[in-house]
matplotlib code that plots the C-alpha trace (Angstrom):
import matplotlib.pyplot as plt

x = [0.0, 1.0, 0.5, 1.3, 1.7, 1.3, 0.1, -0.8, 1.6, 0.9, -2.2, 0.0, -0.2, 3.1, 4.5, 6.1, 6.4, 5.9, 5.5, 5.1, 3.7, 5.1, 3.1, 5.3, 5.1, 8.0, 8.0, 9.8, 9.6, 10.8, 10.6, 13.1, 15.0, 15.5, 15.4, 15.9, 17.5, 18.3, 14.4, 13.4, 13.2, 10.4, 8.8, 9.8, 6.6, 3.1, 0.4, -2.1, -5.8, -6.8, -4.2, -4.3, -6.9, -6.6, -8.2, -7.9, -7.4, -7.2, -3.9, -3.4, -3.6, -1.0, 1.1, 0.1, 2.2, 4.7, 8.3, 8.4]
y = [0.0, 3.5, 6.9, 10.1, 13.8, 15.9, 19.5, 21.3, 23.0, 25.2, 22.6, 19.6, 17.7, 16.8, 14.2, 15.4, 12.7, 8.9, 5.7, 2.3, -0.8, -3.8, -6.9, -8.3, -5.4, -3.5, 0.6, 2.6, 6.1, 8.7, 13.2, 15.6, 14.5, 10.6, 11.0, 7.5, 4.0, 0.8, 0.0, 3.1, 6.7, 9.3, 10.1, 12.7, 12.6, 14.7, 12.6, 11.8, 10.9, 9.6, 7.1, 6.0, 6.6, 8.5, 8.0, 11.1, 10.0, 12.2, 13.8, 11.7, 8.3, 9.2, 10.4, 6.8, 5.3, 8.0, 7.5, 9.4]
z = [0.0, -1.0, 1.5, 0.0, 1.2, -1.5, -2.3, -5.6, -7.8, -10.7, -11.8, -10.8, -7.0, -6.0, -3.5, -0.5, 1.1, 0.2, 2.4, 1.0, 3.4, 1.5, 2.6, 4.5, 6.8, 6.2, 5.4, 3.4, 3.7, 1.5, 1.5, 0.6, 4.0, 2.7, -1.1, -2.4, -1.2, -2.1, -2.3, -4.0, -3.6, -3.8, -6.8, -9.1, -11.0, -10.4, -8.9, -11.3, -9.7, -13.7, -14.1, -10.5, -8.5, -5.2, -1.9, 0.1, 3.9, 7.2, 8.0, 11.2, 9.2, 7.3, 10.8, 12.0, 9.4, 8.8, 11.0, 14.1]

ax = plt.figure().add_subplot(projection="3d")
ax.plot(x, y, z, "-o")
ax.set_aspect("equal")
plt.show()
């Protein structure tokens, strides 16, 4: 599962920060702090709601997965 921060830009909504829950549990975690890693980085492409749907969650979900 993907979480994104992200806020809009000229027209375009852009990723500030990125976690990915892998199935097994694990969580990488990406932002202009921790850029990229040997699993992947953050992305350094606009969000797109039509070519992947979205699902707008409260702030402190995202804080509930997001590294203290």
């Amino acid at each position: 599962m993907r979480y994104f921060e992200a806020v809009p830009d000229r027209g375009e909504l852009i990723a500030t920060k990125q976690a990915e829950l892998t199935p097994a549990g694990r969580l990488h975690w990406y932002s202009c702090e921790h850029l990229e890693d040997e699993q992947g980085f953050l992305t350094d492409q606009a969000l797109d709601p039509e070519d992947d749907p979205l699902e707008a969650i409260p702030a402190e979900e995202f804080q509930r997965v997001w590294p203290q």
